[in-house]
N, C-alpha and C positions, 0 to 999 in steps of 0.2 A: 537794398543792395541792387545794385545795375545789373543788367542781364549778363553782358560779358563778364563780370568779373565773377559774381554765382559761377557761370560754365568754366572758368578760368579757376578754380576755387575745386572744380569737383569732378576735374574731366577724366583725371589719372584715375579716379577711381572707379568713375564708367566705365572705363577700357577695363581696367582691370576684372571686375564684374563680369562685362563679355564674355573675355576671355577664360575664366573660371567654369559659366555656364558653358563653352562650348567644348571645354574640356571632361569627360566625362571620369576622370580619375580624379576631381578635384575633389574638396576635403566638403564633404557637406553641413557645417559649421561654420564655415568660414565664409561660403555661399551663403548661408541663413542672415549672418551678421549684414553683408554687402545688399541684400535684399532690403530689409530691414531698414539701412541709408537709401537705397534707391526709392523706396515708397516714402520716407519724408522728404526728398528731395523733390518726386514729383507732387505730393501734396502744399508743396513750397510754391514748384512751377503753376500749379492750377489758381493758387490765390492771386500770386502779380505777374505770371508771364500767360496767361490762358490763353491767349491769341499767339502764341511766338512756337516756333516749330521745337525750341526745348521741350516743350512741355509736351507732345508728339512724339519726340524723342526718346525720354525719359517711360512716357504710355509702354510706348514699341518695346521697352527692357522689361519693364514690368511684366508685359504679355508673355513674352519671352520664358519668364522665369514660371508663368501660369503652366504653360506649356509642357513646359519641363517635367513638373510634378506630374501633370496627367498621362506622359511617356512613361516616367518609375513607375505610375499604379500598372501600367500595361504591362512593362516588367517582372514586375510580381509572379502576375503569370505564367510569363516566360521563369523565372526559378522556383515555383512550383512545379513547373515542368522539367526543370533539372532535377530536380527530388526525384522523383521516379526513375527516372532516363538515367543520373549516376548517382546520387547517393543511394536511393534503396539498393540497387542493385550491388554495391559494394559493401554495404552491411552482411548484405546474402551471401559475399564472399567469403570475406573475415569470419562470418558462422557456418561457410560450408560442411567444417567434420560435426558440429553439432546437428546441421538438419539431416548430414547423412547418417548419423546417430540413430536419432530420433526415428527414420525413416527404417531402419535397419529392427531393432524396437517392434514398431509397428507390423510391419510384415512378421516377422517372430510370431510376435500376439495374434497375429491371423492367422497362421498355418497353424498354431496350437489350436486355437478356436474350431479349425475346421479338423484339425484329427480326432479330438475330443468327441464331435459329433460326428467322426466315422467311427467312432468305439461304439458311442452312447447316442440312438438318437434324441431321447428324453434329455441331452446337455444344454438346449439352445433353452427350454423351461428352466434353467436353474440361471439363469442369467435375471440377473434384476430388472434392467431395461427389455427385457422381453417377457419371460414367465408366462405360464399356462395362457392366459389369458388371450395375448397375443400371439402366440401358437395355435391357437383353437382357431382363431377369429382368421388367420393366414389359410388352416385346414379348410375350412368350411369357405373361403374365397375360392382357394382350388380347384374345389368340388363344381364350385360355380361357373369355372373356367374363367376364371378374372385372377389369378395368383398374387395379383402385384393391388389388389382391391384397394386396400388402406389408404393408397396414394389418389384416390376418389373423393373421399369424405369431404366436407364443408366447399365455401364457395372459394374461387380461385384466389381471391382478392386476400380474403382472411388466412389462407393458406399461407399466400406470399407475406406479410407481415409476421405471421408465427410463428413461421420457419426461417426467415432470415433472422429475426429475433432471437430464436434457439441455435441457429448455425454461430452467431456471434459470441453468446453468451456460454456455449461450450467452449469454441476456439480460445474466448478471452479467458476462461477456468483453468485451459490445459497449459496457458501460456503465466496465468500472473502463479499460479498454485507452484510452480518454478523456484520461487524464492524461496519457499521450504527445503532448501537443498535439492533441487528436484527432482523428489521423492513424492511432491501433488502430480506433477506433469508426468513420473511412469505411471504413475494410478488410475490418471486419465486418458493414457496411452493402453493400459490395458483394457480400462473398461470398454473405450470403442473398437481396438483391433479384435479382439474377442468376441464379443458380439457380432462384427463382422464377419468373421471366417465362420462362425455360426452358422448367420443365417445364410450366407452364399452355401455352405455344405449342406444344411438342410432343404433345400430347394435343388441340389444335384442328387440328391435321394430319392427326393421325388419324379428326378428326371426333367427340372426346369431350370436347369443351372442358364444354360444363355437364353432363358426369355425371363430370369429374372438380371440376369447380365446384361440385358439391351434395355429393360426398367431404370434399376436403381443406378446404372453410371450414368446414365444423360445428366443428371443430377451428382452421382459421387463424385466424378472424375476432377471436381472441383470442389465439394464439400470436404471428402475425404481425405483429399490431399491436403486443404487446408487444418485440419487437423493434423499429421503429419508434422507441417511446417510450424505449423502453430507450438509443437511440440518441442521442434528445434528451438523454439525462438525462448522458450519456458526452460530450457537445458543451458543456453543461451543465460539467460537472468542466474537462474540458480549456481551456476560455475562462478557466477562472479563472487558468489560469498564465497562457496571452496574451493578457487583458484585466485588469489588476488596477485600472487605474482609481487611486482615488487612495489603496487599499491597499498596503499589501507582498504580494510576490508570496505568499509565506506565510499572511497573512493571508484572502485570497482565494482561495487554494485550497481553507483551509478553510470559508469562507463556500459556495464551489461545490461543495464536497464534501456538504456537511451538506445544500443543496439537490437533489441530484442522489441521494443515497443517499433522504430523504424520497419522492421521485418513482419509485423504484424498489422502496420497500417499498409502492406501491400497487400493482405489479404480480404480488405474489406470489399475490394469491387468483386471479386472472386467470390465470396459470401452470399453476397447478393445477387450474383447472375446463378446462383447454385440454388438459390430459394425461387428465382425466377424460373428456371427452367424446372421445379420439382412440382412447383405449382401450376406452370403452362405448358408446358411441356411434360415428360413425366406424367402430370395426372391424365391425358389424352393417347400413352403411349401404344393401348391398341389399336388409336388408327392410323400410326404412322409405319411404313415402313420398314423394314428392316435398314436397308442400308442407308437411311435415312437418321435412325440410330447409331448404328457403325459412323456414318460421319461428323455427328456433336459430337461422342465419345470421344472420337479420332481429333477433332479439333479442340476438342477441351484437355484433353491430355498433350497434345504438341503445346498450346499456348502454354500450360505448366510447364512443360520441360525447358522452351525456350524462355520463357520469363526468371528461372529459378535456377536454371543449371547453363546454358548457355548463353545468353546475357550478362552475365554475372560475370564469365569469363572474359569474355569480348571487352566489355568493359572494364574490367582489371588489367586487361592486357593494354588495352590506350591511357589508363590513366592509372602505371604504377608507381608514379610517387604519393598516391592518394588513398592505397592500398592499408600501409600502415599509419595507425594513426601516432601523433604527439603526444608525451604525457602528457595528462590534465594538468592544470596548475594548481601547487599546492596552496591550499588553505591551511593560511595561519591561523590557530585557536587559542583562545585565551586557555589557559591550563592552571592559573593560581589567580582566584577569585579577591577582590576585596570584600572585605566585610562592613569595615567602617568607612561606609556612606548611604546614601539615602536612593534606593532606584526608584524610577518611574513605575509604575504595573507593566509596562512593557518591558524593559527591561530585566524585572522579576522573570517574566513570563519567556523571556529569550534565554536569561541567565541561567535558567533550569533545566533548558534541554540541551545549553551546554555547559553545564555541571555534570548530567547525567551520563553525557557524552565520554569526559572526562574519567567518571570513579565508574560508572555500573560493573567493572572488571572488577575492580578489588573488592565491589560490595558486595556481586558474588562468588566470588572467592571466601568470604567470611561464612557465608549464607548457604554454603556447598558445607562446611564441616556443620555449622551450627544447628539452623535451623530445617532445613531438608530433608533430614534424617527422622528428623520428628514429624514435619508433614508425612512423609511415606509413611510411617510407625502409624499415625492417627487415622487417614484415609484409610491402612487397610482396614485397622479397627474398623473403623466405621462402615465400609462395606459391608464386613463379616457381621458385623451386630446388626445390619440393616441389609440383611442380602435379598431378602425380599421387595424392597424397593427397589434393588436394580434392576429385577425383572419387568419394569413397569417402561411404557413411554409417556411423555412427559410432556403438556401445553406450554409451559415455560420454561424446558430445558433447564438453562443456565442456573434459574434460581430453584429448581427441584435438585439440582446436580449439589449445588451449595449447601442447599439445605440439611444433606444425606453427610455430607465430610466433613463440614462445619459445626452440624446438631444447631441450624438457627431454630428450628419450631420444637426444641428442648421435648421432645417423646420419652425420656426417660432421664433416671439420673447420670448417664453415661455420658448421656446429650451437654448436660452439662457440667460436666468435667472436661468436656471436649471442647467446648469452647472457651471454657478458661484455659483451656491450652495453646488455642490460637490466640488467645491475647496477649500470651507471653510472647508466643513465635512474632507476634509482629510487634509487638515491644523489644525484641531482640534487632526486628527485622530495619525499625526506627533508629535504635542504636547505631547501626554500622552504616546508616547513611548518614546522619548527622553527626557521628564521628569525623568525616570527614571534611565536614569546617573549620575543625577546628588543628587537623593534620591533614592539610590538603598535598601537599609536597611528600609525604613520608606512601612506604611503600608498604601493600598489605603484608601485614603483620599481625599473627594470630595472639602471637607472645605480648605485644603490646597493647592488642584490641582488649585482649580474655579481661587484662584488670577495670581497665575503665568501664566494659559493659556488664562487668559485678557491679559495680558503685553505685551505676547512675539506673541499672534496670527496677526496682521497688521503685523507685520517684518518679520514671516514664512508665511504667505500668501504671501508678494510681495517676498520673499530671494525666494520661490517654482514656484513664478507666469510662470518663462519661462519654467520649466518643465510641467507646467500647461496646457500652448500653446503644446506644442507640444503632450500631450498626450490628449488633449480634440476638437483643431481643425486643426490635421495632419492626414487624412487617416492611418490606421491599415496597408495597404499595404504600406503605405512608410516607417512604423519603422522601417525596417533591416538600411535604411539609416541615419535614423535620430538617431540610436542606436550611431553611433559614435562621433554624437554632444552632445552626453547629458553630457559625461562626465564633460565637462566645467561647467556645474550647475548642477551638480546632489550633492553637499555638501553645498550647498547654506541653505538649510534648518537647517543641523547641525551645520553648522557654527554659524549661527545667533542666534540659540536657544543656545545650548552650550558654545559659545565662551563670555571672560569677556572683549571684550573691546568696542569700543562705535562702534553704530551701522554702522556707514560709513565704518570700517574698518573690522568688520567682515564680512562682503556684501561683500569687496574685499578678503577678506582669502580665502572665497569660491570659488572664479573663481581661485586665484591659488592654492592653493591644489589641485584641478581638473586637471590643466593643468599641471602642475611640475610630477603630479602622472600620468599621463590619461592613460597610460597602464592599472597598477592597477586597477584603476576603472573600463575603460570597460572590464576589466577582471571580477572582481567581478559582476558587472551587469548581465555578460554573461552568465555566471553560473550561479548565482542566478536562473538565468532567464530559462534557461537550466532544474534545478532541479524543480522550480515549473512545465515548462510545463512537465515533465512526471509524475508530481503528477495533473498536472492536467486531463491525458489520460482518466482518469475512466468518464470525465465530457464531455469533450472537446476532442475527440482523433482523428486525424486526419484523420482518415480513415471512420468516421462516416459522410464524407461532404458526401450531397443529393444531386443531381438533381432533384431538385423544377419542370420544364420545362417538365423531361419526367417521372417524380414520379417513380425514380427509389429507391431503397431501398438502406441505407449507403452500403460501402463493411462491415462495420463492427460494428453493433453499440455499441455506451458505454453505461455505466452503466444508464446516466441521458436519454439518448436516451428512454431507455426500461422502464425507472420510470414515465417519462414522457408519452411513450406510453400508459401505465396503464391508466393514470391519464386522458388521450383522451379520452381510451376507456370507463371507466367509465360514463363519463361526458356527451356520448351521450345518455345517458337515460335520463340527464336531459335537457343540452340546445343544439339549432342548431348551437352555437357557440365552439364547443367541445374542438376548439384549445386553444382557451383564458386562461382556468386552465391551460394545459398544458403548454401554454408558460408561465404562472406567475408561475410556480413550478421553469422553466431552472431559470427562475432571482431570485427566492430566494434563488438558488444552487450558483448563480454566486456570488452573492450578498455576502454569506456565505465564498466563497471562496477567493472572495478581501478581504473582513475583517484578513481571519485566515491568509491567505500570503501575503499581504501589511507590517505589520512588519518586517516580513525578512530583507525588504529589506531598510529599516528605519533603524532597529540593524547596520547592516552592514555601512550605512553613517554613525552613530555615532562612531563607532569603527576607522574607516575609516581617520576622521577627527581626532580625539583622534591623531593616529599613525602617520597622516602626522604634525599634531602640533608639536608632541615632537618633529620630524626628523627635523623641520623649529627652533622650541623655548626652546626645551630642558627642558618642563617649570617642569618636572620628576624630572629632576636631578638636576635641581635648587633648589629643594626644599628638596633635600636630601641632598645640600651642607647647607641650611639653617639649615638643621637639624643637620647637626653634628659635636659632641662637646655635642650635648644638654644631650644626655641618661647619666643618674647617676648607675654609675655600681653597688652600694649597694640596689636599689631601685627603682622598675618600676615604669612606666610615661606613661602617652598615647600614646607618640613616640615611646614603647616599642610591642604596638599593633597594630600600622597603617600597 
């Protein structure tokens, strides 16, 4: 091709190119495509025009558009810096009544903490974060003429790492423990305001209220606070379950989530200059000055107040169309499942968290009259016949906890009677989720459920029985092994329930589609199993095992750990048995938690089965061969809806 006519051929769309990049409202798509023609055009210009100034030309737009992108990375920047500058700060707004909530709360909890120990001064010892211990070692600092001692210990360096580490990980407690109706974040609202009016009143006892007032705020006036807000932000998440307003509860969580999470990444610089100055500051604070104190204080409390409470305004006030937000957009959900076809494992594995999405209402709805009743009935049993286990604490918790309401290590004959009764309850429990396969449309119905879970419960009790065995009397440390036998019966249940042909031969469907499939399956288990346990972390996390032996403290505890603690420490005001509440809270949590993820994994045999039917009987496509021919093209028919 001639050089003129190449440039004659492609000139409108240089210009146009141009003109796009110097536009910075243009569509960045549409730029990518024209880019895209401009680098074959110049690799065009370099083989036959390399010497002619096209090709020059053509470079120069190229560089152009090089340019460009290393401006947006610059950019970035620059809207990083709008996040702060207005988005966080209008999140701060929209949650203003929660952080003054919160904040209202917290002070509460510290003026009680500090009358308590104008009553009582032995109240700041009954505090669990404090306790004798840490009162003595404050006494005898005193004495020392160092009051504020403890803020001394180890080197600066490891200081600042464990304390900003600990200022995070409380903030992040009082903030995510929120979703529990936030009912975790007043818990962790009182533990720290309590403590604090504590110890500020016990040191005005002593007559060192402001030389531990000019110690510990160089440091609180920014740790404390964030607590506080942190608090707000945890009131914040939790309202979104019980205020959805004219959302789905879903919906609104997530709206409160993404608010609450915004409000809490403004406190991590906060976090860290609060660990900085408790570890460099703070720990050297007898050689500084008074009014040298008075002014961190003073400036760390102004930068709060204007970052949280007048900022927020300022900036609400210039940009209130941006105040309120947009409904989210609604998400459409599948709500009636096919059955008759064949899914992917992905699909399986989607289809089940929104299946579960879908019934978990009506499932517990059945599982509130049915089954429930008989959990509570058995648990207390088993308390009462085993009360002396609750007095104990526990290296494995969860499965000591199990072991006691379940009867898995069968100690008597009660033991096991009791767990033939949990075979039932979750043979019942199997029923009323795979019931709704096969009436996915119909609405909970006791009247209609009560006949069919007569019929089909002796066949899903004996189809589930060998899964039964192994999950009621196999040690918890042999499941990694026994994980790879289950596959053979782990669709035993679905089959039987779901499947239309006579019982002999659904019993046998189930051992093979397990076996024909058993990859798949212990795939899916695996995972499944996988995603619960890190959703089980908050309850159960591995890092919270104890040494019972030398009462050493978890490396880490979770959330039911520290609820549970509470609920000790309370409880020794009332009885000498203080543990017994506390362990019957771990089993109501456990208890709560097989209920809400037991389904999962119920969905998933249904689906499961479903997919290896078709792939074995085609019985989908047979029934789309039945059907066609039938639709009348002038006139819809049911077949026109299925």
């Amino acid at each position: 091709m001639k050089e003129t006519s190449f440039i004659e051929q492609n000139k409108e769309k240089w210009k146009k190119f141009q003109s796009l990049t110097s536009n910075q409202t243009s569509d960045p798509e549409e730029i990518a495509d024209l880019y895209s023609d401009i680098t074959d055009d110049l690799s065009y210009a370099q083989t036959f025009y390399n010497k002619r100034t096209v090709r020059v030309y053509l470079n120069q737009i190229a560089q152009g558009i090089h340019n460009l992108v290393h401006k947006q990375r610059k950019d970035s920047f620059k809207k990083l810096f709008t996040v702060w500058r207005v988005s966080i700060p209008l999140e701060i707004y929209r949650s203003r009544k929660n952080l003054l909530f919160a904040l209202f709360v917290f002070l509460f909890w510290t003026i009680v903490g500090a009358i308590s120990t104008h009553f009582n001064p032995d109240f700041p010892r009954m505090i669990p974060s404090m306790g004798d211990g840490y009162v003595e070692m404050t006494l005898k600092n005193i004495e020392k003429g160092d009051p504020l001692g403890v803020y001394h210990s180890g080197s600066q360096i490891s200081m600042f790492l464990e304390i900003t580490l600990n200022n995070i990980q409380v903030s992040f407690y009082t903030f995510i423990l929120g979703i529990f109706f936030t009912i975790g974040t007043h818990i962790m609202i009182f533990n720290n305001s309590i403590m604090l009016g504590a110890f500020q009143y016990f040191f005005h006892l002593k007559g060192l209220l402001i030389v531990s007032f000019l110690g510990i705020w160089i440091h609180g006036a920014f740790e404390i606070s964030s607590i506080a807000i942190a608090g707000g932000a945890g009131i914040t998440l939790g309202n979104g379950i019980l205020f959805p307003g004219s959302y789905t509860r879903l919906q609104s969580l997530q709206l409160s989530a993404k608010r609450g999470l915004k409000i809490m990444m403004s406190l991590i610089p906060f976090l860290i200059a609060a660990g900085f100055l408790e570890s460099f500051v703070t720990h050297n604070y007898q050689e500084l000055a008074d009014w040298s104190k008075w002014t961190i204080i003073c400036i760390s409390f102004a930068i709060i107040i204007f970052y949280y409470i007048i900022f927020p305004i300022v900036v609400a006030r210039r940009h209130p169309e941006l105040v309120h937000e947009s409904d989210p957009p609604l998400k459409k959900y599948i709500n009636v499942f096919d059955m008759n076809k064949i899914r992917t494992f992905g699909q399986i594995f989607s289809d089940t968290f929104s299946f579960y999405r879908v019934h978990i209402g009506k499932i517990l709805r059945y599982n509130l009259v049915l089954t429930i009743p008989i959990i509570i009935a058995v648990v207390i049993f088993q308390d009462l016949m085993r009360y002396e286990d609750l007095t104990h604490q526990y290296e494995y918790d969860w499965s000591s906890q199990l072991s006691i309401i379940m009867g898995f290590d069968i100690q008597s004959f009660s033991d096991f009677v009791v767990t033939l009764l949990w075979t039932i309850i979750f043979s019942i429990f199997t029923l009323s989720i795979l019931y709704h396969f096969k009436n996915q449309e119909q609405k909970a119905s006791l009247k209609l459920f009560l006949p069919f879970m007569l019929q089909k419960l002796p066949g899903t009790w004996l189809g589930m029985s060998f899964l039964f065995v192994i999950l009621f009397y196999i040690p918890w440390y042999w499941m990694f092994l026994v994980l790879f036998v289950s596959p053979f019966f782990w669709l035993q249940g679905a089959s039987i329930v779901l499947g239309e042909e006579p019982f002999g031969k659904r019993f046998g469907n189930g051992f093979r589609y397990g076996a024909r499939n058993y990859g798949n399956v212990l795939l899916g288990i695996s995972l499944m199993g996988l995603v619960l346990f890190i959703f089980a972390q908050p309850i159960a996390c591995v890092l919270s095992y104890q040494e019972v032996n030398f009462m050493r403290e978890p490396a880490l505890e979770d959330f039911l750990d520290k609820f549970a603690g509470f609920v000790k420490n309370v409880s020794r005001y009332y009885t000498a048995d203080f543990l017994v509440p506390a362990n019957i809270t771990r089993q109501i949590v456990y208890i709560i938690f097989i209920l809400f993820s037991l389904p999962f994994f119920v969905i998933m045999m249904g689906f499961m089965f479903f997919t290896f039917r078709e792939q074995t009987h085609s019985t989908g496509l047979r029934k789309q061969f039945d059907n066609f021919g039938k639709r009348k093209r002038y006139q819809e028919t049911s077949l026109d809806f299925e």
